[in-house]
C-alpha positions in Angstrom: 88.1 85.5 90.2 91.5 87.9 90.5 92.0 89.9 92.8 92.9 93.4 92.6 94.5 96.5 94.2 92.5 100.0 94.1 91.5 101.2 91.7 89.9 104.5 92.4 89.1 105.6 88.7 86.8 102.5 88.1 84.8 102.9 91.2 84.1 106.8 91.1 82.4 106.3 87.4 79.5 104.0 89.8 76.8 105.8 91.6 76.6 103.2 94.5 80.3 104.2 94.9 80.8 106.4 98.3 82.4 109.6 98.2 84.8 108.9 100.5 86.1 105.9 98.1 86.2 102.4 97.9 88.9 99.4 96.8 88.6 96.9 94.4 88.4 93.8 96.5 87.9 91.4 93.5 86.7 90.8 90.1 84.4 88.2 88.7 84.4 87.7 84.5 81.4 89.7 82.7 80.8 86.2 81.8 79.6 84.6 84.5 75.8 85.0 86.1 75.5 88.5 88.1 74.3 86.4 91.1 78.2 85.2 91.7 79.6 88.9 91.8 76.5 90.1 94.5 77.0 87.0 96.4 81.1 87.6 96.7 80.1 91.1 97.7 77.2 89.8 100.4 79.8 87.5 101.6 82.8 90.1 102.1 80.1 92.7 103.6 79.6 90.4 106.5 82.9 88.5 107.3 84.1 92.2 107.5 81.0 94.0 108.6 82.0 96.8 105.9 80.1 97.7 102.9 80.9 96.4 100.1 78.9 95.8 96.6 79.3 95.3 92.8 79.1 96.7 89.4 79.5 95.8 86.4 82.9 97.5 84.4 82.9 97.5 80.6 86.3 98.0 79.8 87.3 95.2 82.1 84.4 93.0 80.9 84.0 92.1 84.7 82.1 92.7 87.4 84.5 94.5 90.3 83.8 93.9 93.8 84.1 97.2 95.5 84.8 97.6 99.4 83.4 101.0 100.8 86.0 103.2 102.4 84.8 105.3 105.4 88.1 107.3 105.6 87.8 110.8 104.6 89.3 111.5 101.2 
């Protein structure tokens, strides 16, 4: 797992993606079971009781952990 700064243009091609943007908190290889990526994203969602989730990136073969921004863009 790496982490990794924002990255606004991978997260606004995903429809779970908010509007008002979100951060890459973390990638997990496109490798690995899809359960480990939900699970990292479960996990971050309630040690910092913001929303995050997970989707799968093809050009990074990964699946990016995405933490929801509530600040208006």
């Amino acid at each position: 797992m790496t982490t990794a700064a924002t990255a606004p243009s991978l997260a606004s091609r995903c429809r779970r993606c908010p509007t008002t943007g979100g951060s890459v908190q973390a990638t997990v290889p496109g490798s690995a079971p899809v359960w480990r990526a939900d699970a990292l994203a479960d996990r971050l969602s309630g040690e910092s009781g913001i929303a995050h989730h997970n989707h799968y990136d093809p050009q990074l073969d990964a699946f990016v952990i995405v933490r929801h921004d509530d600040r208006p863009s």
